[in-house]
TORKOL-4160 file (C-alpha; in steps of 0.2 Angstrom, whole numbers, padded with zeros to 4 digits, m for minus):
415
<pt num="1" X="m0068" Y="m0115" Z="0062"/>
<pt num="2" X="m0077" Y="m0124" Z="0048"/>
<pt num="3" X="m0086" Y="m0134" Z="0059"/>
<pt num="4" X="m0091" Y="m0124" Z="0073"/>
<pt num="5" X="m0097" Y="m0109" Z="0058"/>
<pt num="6" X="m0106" Y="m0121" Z="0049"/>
<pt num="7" X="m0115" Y="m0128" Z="0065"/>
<pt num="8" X="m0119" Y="m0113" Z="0069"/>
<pt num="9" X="m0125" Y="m0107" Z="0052"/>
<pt num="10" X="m0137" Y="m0122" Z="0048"/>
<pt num="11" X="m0145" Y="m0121" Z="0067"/>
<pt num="12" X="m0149" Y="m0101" Z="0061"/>
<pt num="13" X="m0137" Y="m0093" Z="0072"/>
<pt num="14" X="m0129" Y="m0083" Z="0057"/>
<pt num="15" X="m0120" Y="m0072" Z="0070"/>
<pt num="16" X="m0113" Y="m0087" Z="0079"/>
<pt num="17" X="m0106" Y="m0091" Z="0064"/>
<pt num="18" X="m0099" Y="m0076" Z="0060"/>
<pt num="19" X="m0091" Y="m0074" Z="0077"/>
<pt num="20" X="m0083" Y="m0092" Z="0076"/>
<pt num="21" X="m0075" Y="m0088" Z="0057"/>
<pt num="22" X="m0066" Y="m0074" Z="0066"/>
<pt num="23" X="m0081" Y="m0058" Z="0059"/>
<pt num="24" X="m0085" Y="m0043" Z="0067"/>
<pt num="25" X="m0102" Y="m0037" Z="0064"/>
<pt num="26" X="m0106" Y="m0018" Z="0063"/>
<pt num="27" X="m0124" Y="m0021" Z="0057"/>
<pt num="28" X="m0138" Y="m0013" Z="0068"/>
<pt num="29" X="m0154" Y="m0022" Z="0057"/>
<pt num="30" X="m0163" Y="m0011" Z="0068"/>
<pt num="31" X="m0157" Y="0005" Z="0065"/>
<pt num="32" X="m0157" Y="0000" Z="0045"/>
<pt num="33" X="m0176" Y="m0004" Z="0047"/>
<pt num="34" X="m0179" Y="0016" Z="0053"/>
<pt num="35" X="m0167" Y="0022" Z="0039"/>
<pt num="36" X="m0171" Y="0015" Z="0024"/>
<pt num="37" X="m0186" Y="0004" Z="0028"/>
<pt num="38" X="m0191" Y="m0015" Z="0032"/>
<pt num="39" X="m0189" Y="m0022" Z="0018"/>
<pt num="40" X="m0172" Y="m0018" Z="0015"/>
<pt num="41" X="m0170" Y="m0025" Z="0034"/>
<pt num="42" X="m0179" Y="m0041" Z="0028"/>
<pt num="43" X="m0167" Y="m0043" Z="0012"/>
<pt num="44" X="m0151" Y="m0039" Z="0022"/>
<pt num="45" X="m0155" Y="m0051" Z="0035"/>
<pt num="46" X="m0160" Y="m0066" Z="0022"/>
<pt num="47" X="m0143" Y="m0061" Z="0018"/>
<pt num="48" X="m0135" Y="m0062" Z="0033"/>
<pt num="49" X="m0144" Y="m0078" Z="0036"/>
<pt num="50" X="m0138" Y="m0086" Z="0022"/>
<pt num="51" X="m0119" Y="m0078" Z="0023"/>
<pt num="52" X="m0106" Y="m0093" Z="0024"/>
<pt num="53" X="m0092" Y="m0084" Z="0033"/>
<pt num="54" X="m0078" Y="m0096" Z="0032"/>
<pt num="55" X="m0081" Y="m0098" Z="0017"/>
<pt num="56" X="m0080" Y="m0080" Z="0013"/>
<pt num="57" X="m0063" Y="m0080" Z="0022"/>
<pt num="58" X="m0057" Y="m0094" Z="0012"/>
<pt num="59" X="m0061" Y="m0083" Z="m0005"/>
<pt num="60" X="m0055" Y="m0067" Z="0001"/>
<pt num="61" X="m0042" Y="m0060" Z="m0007"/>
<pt num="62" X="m0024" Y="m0062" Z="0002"/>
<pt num="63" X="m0005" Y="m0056" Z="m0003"/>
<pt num="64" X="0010" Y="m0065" Z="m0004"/>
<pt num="65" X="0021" Y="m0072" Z="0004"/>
<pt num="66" X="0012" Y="m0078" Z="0019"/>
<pt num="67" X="m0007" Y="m0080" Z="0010"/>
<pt num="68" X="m0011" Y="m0064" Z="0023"/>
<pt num="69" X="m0028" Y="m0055" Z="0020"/>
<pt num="70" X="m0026" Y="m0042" Z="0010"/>
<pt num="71" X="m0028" Y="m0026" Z="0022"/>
<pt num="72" X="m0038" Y="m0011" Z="0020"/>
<pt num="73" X="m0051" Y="m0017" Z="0009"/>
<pt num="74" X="m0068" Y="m0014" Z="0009"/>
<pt num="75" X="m0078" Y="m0027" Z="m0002"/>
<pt num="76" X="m0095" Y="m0026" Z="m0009"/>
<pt num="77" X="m0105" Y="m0043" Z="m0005"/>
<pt num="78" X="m0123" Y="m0036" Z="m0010"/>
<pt num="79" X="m0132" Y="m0020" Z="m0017"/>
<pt num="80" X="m0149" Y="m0016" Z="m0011"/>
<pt num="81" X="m0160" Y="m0002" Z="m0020"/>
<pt num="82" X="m0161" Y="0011" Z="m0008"/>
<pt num="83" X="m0180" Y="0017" Z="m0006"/>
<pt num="84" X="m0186" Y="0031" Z="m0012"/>
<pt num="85" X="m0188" Y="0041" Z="0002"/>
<pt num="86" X="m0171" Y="0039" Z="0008"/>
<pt num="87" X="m0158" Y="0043" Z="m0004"/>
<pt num="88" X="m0139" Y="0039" Z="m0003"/>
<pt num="89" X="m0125" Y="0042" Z="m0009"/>
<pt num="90" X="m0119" Y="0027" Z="m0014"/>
<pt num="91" X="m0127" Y="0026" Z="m0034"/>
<pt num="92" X="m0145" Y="0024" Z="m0026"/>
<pt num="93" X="m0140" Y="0008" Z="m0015"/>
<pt num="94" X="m0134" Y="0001" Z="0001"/>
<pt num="95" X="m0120" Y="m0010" Z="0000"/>
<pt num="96" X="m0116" Y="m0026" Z="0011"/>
<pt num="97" X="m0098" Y="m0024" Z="0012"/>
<pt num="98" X="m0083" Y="m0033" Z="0019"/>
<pt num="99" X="m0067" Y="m0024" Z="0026"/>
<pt num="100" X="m0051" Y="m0030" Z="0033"/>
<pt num="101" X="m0040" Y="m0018" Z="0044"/>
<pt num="102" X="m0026" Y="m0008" Z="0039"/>
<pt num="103" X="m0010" Y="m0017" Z="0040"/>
<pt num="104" X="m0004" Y="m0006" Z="0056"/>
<pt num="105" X="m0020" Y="m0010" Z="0064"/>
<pt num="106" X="m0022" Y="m0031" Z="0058"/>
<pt num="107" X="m0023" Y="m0043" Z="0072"/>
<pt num="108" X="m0030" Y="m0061" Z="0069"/>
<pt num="109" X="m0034" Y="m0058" Z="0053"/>
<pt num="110" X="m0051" Y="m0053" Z="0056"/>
<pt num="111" X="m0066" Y="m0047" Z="0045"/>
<pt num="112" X="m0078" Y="m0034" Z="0047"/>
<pt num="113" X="m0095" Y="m0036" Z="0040"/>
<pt num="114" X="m0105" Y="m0018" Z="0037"/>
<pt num="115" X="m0117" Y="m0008" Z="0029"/>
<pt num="116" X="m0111" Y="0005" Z="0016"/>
<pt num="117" X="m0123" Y="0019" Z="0008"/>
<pt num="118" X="m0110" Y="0032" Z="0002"/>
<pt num="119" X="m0112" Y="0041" Z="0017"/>
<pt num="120" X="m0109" Y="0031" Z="0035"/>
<pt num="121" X="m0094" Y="0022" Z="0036"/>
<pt num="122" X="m0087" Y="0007" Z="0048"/>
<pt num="123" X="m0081" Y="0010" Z="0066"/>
<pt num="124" X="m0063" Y="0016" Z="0065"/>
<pt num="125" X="m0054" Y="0027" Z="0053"/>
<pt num="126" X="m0055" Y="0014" Z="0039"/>
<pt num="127" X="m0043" Y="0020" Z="0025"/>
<pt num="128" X="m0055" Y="0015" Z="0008"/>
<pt num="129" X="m0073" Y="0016" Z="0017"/>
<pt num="130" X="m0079" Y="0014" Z="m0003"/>
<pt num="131" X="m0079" Y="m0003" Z="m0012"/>
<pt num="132" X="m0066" Y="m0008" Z="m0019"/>
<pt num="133" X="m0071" Y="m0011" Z="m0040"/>
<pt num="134" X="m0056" Y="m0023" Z="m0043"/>
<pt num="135" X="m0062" Y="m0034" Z="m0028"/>
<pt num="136" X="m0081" Y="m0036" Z="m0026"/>
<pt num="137" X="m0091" Y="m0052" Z="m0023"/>
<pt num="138" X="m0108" Y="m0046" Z="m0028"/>
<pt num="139" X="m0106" Y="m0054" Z="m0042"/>
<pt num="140" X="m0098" Y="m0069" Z="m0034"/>
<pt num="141" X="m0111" Y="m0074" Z="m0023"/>
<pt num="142" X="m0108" Y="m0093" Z="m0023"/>
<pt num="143" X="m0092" Y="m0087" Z="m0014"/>
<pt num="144" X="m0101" Y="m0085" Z="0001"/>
<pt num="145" X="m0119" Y="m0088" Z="m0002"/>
<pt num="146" X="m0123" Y="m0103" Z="0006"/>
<pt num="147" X="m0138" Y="m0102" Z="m0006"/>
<pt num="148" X="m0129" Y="m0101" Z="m0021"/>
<pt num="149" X="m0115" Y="m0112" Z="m0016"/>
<pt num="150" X="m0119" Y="m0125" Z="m0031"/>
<pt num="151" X="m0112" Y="m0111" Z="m0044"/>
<pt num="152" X="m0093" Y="m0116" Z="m0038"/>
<pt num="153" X="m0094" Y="m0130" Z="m0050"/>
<pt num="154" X="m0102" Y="m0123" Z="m0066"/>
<pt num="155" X="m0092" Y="m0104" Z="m0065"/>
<pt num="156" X="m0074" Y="m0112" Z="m0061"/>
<pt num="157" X="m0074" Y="m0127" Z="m0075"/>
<pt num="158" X="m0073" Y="m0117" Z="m0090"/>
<pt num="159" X="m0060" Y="m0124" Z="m0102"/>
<pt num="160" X="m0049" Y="m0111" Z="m0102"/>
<pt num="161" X="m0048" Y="m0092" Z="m0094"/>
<pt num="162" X="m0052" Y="m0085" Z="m0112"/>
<pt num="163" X="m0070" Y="m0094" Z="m0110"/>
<pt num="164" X="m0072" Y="m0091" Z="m0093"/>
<pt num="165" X="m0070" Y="m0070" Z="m0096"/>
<pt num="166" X="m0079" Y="m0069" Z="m0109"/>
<pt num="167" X="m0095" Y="m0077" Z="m0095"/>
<pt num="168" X="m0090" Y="m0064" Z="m0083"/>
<pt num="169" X="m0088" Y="m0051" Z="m0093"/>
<pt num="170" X="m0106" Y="m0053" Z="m0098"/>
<pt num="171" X="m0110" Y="m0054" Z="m0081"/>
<pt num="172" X="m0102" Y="m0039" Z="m0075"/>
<pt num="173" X="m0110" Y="m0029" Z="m0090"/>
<pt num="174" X="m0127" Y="m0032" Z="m0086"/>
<pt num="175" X="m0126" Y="m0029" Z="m0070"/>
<pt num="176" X="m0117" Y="m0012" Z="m0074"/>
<pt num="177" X="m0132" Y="m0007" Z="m0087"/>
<pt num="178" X="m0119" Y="m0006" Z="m0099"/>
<pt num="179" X="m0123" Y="m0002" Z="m0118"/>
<pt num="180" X="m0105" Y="m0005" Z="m0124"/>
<pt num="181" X="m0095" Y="m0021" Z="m0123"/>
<pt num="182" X="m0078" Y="m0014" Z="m0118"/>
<pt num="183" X="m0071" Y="m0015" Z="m0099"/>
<pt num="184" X="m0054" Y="m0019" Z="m0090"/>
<pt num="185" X="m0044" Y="m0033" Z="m0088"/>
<pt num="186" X="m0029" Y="m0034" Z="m0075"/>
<pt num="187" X="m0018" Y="m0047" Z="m0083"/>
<pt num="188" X="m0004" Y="m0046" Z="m0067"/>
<pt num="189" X="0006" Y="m0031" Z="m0058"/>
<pt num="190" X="0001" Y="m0013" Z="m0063"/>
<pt num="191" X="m0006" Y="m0022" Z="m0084"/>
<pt num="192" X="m0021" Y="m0018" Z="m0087"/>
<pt num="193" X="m0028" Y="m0019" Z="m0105"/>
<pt num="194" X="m0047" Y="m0014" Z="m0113"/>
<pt num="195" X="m0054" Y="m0028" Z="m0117"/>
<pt num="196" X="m0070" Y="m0031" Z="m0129"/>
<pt num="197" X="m0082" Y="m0045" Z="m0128"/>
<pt num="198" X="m0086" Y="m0051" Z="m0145"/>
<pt num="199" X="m0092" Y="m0067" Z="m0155"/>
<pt num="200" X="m0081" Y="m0079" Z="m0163"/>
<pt num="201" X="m0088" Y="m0087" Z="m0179"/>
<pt num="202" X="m0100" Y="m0099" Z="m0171"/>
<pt num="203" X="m0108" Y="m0085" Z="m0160"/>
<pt num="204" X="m0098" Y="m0091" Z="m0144"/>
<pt num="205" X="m0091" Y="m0077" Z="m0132"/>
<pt num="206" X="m0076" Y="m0073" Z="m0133"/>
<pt num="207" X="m0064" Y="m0059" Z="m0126"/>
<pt num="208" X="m0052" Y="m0049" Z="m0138"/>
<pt num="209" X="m0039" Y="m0037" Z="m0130"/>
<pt num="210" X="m0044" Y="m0019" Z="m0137"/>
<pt num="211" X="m0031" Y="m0007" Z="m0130"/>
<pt num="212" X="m0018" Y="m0006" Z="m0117"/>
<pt num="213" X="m0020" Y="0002" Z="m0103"/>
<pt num="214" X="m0002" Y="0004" Z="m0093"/>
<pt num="215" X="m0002" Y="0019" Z="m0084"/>
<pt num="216" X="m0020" Y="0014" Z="m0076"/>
<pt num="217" X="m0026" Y="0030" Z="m0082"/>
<pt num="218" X="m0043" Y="0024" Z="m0090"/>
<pt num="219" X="m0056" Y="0023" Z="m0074"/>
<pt num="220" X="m0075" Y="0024" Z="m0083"/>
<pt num="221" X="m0073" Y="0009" Z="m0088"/>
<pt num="222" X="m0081" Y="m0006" Z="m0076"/>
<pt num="223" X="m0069" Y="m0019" Z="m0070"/>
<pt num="224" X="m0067" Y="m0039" Z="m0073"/>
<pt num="225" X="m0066" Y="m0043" Z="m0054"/>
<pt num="226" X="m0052" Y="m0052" Z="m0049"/>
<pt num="227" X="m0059" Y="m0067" Z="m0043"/>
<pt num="228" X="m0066" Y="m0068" Z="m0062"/>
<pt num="229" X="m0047" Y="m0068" Z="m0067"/>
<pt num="230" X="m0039" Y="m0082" Z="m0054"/>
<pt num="231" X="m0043" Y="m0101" Z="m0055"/>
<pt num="232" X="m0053" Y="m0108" Z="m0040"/>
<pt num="233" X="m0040" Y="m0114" Z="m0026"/>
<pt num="234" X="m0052" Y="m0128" Z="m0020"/>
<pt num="235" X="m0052" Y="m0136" Z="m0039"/>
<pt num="236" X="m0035" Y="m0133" Z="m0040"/>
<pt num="237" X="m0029" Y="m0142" Z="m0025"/>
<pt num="238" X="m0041" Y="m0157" Z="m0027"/>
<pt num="239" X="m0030" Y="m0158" Z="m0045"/>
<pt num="240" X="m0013" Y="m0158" Z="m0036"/>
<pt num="241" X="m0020" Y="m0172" Z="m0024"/>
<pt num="242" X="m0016" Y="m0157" Z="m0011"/>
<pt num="243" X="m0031" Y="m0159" Z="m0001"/>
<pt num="244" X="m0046" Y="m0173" Z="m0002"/>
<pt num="245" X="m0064" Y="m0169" Z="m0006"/>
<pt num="246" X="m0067" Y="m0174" Z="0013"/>
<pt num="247" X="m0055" Y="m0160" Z="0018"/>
<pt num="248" X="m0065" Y="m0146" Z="0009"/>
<pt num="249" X="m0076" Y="m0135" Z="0017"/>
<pt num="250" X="m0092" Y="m0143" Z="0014"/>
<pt num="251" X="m0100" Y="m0133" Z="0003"/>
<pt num="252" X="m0088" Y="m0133" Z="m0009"/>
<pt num="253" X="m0086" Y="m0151" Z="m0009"/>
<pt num="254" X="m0104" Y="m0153" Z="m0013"/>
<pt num="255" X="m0102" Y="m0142" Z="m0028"/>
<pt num="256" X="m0088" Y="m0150" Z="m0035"/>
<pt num="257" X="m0086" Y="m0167" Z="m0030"/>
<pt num="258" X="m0104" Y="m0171" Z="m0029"/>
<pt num="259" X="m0103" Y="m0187" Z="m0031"/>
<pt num="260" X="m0092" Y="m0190" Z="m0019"/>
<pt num="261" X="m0095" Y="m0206" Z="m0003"/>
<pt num="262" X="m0100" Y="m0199" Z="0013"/>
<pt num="263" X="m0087" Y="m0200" Z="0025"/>
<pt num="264" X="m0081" Y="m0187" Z="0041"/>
<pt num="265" X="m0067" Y="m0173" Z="0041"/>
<pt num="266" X="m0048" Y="m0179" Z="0038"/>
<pt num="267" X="m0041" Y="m0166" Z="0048"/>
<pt num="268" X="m0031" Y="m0170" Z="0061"/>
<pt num="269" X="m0024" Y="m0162" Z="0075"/>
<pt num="270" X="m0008" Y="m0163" Z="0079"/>
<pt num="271" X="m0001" Y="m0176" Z="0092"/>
<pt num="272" X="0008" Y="m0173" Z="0107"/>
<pt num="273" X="0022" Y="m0185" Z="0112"/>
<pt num="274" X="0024" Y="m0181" Z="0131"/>
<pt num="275" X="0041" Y="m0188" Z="0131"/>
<pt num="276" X="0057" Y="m0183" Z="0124"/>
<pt num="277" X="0073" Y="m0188" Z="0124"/>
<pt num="278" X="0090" Y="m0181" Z="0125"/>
<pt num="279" X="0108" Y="m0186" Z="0125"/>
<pt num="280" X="0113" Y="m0183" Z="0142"/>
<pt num="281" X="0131" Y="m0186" Z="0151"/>
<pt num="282" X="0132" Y="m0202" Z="0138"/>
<pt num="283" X="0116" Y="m0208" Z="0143"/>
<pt num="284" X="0098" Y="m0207" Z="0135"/>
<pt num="285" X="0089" Y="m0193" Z="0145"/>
<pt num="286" X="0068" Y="m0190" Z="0148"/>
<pt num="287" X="0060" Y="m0174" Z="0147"/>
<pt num="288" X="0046" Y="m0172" Z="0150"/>
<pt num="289" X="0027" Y="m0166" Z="0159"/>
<pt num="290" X="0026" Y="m0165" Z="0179"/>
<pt num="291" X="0012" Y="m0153" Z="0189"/>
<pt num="292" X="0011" Y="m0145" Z="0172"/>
<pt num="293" X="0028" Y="m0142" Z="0167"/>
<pt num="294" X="0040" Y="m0147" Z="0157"/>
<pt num="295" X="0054" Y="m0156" Z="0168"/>
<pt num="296" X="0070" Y="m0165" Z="0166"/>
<pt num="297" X="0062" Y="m0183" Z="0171"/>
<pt num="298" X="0080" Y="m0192" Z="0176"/>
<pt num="299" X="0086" Y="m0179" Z="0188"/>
<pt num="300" X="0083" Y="m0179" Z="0206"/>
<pt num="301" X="0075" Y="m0162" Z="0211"/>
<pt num="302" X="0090" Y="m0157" Z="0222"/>
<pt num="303" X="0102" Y="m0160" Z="0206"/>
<pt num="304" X="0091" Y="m0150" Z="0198"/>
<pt num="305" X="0092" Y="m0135" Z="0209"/>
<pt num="306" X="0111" Y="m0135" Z="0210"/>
<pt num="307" X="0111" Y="m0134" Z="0192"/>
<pt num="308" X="0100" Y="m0120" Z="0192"/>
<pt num="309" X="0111" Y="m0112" Z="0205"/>
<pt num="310" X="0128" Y="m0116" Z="0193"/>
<pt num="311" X="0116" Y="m0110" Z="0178"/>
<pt num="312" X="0114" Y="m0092" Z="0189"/>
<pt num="313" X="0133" Y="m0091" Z="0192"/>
<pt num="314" X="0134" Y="m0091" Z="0174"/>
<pt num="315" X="0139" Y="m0110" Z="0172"/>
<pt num="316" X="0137" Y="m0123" Z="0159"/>
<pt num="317" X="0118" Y="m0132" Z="0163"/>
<pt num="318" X="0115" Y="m0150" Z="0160"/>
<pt num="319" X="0109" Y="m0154" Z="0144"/>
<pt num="320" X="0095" Y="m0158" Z="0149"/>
<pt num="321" X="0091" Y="m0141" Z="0156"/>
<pt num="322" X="0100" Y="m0134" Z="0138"/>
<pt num="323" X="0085" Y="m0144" Z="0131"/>
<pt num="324" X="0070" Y="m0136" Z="0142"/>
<pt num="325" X="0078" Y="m0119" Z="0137"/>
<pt num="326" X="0079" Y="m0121" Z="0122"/>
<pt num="327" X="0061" Y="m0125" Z="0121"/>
<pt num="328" X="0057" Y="m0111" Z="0133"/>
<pt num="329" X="0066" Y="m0097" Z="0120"/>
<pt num="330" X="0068" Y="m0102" Z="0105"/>
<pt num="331" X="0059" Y="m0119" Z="0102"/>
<pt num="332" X="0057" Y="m0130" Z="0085"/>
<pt num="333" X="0039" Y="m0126" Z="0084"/>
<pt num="334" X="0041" Y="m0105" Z="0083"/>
<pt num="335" X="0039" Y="m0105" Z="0067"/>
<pt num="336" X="0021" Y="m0114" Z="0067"/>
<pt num="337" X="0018" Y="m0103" Z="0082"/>
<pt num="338" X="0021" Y="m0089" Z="0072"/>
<pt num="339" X="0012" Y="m0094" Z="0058"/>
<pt num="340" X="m0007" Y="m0097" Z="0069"/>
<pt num="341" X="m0005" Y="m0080" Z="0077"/>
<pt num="342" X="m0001" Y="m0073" Z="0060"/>
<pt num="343" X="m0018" Y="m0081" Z="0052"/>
<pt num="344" X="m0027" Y="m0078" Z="0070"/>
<pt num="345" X="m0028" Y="m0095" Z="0078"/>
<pt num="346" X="m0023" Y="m0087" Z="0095"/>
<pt num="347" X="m0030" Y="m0103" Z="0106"/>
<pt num="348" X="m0020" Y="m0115" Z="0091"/>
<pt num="349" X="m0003" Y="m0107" Z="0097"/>
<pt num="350" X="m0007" Y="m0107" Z="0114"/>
<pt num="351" X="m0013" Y="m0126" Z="0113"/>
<pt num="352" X="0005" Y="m0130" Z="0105"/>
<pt num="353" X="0017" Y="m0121" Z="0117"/>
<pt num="354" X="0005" Y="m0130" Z="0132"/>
<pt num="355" X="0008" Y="m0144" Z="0123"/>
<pt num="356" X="0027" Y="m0139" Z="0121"/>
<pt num="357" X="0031" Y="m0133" Z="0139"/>
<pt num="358" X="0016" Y="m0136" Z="0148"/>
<pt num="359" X="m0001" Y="m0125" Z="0157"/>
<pt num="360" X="0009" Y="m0120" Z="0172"/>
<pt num="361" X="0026" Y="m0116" Z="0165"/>
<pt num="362" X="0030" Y="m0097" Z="0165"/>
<pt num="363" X="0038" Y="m0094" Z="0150"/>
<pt num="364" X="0058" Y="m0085" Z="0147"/>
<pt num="365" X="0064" Y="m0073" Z="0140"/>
<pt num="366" X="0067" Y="m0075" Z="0120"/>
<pt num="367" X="0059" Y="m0076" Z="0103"/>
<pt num="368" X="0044" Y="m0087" Z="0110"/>
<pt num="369" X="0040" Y="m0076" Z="0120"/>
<pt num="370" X="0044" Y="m0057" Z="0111"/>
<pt num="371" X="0030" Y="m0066" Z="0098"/>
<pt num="372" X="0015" Y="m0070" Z="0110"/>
<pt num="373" X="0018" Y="m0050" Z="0117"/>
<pt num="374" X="0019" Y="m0044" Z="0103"/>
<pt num="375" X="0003" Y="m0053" Z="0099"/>
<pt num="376" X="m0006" Y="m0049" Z="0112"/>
<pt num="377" X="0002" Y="m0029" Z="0109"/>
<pt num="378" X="m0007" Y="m0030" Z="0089"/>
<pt num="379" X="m0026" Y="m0036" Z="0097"/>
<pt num="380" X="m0025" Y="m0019" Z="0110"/>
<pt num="381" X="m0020" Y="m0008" Z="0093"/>
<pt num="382" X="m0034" Y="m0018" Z="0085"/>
<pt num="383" X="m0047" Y="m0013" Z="0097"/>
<pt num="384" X="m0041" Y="0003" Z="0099"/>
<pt num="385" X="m0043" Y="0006" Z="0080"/>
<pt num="386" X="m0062" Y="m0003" Z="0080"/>
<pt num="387" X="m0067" Y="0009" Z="0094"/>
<pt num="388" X="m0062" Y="0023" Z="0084"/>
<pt num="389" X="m0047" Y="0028" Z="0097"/>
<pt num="390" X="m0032" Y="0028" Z="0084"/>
<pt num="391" X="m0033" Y="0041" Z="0071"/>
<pt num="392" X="m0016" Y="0039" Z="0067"/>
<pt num="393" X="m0004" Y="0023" Z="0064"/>
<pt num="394" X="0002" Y="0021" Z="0082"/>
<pt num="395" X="0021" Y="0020" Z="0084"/>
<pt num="396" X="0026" Y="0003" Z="0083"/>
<pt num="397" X="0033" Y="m0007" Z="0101"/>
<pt num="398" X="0050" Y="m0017" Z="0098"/>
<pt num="399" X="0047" Y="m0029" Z="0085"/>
<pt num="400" X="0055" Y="m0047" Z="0089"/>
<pt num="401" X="0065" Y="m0057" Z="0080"/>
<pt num="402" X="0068" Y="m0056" Z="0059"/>
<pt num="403" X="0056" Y="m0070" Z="0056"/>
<pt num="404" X="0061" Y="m0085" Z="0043"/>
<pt num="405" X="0049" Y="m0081" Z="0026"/>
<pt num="406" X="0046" Y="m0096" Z="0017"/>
<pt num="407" X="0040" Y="m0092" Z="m0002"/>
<pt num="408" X="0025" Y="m0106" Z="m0001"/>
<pt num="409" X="0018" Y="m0106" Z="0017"/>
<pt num="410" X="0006" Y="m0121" Z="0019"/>
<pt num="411" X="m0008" Y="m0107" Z="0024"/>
<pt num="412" X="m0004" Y="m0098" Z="0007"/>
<pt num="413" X="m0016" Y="m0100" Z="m0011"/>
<pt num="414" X="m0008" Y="m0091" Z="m0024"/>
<pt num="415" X="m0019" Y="m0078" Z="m0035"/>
């Protein structure tokens, strides 16, 4: 994904590049230029331009334990003064906004990207068309600004969260127009406290908790965004040895390994052994690829019929033919399988179970295959719910099997 985005991105095609991060796009710059003018057009599509959407999607704010989007936000990314002829009722702007589906509606983990002026809303019955004040990017920019990339560094390297508040705070209280120096802060579950942004005794910012605020019932007051309040993931995996500066997106290695040697991606793709082996009638048994299918490689083809036929008179098969089963149903790999259809890399899980069973098996009945239809069952609701043809949460089909929840999937960055 990060490739083909940024390919796309730096050869101009921004909509390419949303379109291989996984975006849909509601944005008519056509329609925007007869409503509120071309310069408003012209800004929005500098925007646009400029938008880094994977690495938006890296940044976006997800929910435990899986590291899942967060559904059923709408995110502000930029505010544009509406002109003066054309009024909204947004505050006087049009916002850039990002929105993930309600959970009933998610499939693939895709992003919308669209226009918001307090009055038109997304495709579909979006359940918070407004932007979300907890979780806005306006203000973050070099979180998916190709053009402001370079900030990662400088705004994640404060020396402690105290320092790095205070910053933001004043950040967020000019771009408010705010007189006074008092707004929330979310310190974890359903804590919020008023915080005050004062001066130590050598004049340096610093943030000093006025208030609490537990039952969440102070609202006039502007909100520390929450990707102010959580250390930058990138940095903090380059400090566990996690990942390398050459397994960043690019972008952000830039910003904050800039010294780094030039060298290509790291990532690899997983590798395939065609051949397995099993312990068969005392022997050492193959399995493995033949016209496309995943075959018992030391049985004749008529022994393998009369196990079949044994197999349909409700008789003990071959190991062998346990084995190919066993991959067919419920194979070692379902859990990755799971885990790319859950964060939307369809064509990854159907590259592994060709790779697993091969392009011309015909899959059985069993958790491998309740997960794929019940895959392909969430992208229908999904574009059922982007053309506006679900009002309601649907009723939901048979779910498969109780899936195995890991507490730190490999996919997951905690916030």
């Amino acid at each position: 994904m990060i490739e083909t985005a940024t390919a796309r991105r730096t050869a101009g095609d921004w909509a390419g590049a949303c379109a291989a991060a996984g975006f849909d796009v509601d944005i008519d710059l056509r329609r925007l230029a007869r409503t509120h003018g071309r310069e408003l057009a012209h800004r929005v599509r500098a925007d646009l331009r400029n938008l880094a959407p994977d690495l938006l999607r890296w940044h976006m704010p997800r929910v435990a334990p899986d590291g899942l989007l967060r559904p059923g936000l709408t995110i502000a990314l930029a505010g544009y003064p509406a002109a003066s002829g054309n009024p909204s009722g947004g505050n006087g702007f049009v916002h850039l906004v990002a929105r993930t589906a309600p959970a009933w509606a998610e499939s693939g983990q895709r992003i919308t990207l669209a226009l918001w002026d307090g009055a038109r809303t997304a495709n579909g019955p979006h359940p918070h068309p407004r932007p979300d004040r907890r979780y806005r990017l306006d203000l973050h920019r070099h979180l998916w600004d190709a053009r402001r990339a370079d900030e990662l560094g400088p705004r994640s390297d404060a020396d402690g969260p105290a320092e790095r508040w205070a910053a933001e705070a004043r950040i967020l209280l000019d771009a408010e127009g705010r007189q006074a120096d008092t707004f929330l802060l979310r310190l974890g579950a359903r804590r919020r406290v008023v915080a005050e942004l004062t001066e130590d005794d050598d004049g340096a910012p610093l943030v000093r908790r006025a208030a609490v605020d537990p039952a969440g019932g102070i609202t006039a007051l502007p909100v520390l965004p929450d990707a102010a309040t959580w250390a930058l993931p990138d940095r903090e995996l380059l400090r566990a040895g996690v990942l390398s500066a050459d397994q960043l997106h690019p972008l952000v290695a830039a910003a904050l390994v800039p010294d780094r040697p030039a060298g290509e991606s790291r990532w690899a793709g997983a590798s395939s052994d065609r051949e397995r082996w099993v312990r068969c009638r005392g022997e050492q048994h193959r399995i493995g690829m033949v016209d496309g299918m995943l075959t018992a490689l030391d049985h004749d083809p008529d022994e393998i019929r009369r196990e079949e036929l044994l197999v349909a008179l409700t008789g003990t098969p071959l190991p062998c033919l346990r084995a190919i089963d066993q991959a067919h149903r419920n194979p070692d790999c379902l859990t990755g399988v799971r885990e790319r259809l859950d964060h939307g890399d369809t064509a990854g899980a159907l590259a592994v179970v060709e790779g697993l069973l091969g392009p011309e098996a015909v899959l059985r009945a069993g958790a491998l295959r309740d997960e794929l239809e019940a895959s392909a069952h969430r992208r229908v609701t999904y574009g059922l719910y982007r053309a506006g043809l679900t009002r309601l949460e649907p009723c939901a089909p048979a779910q498969p099997r109780p899936r195995d929840r890991r507490a730190h999937p490999r996919h997951a960055t905690t916030r």
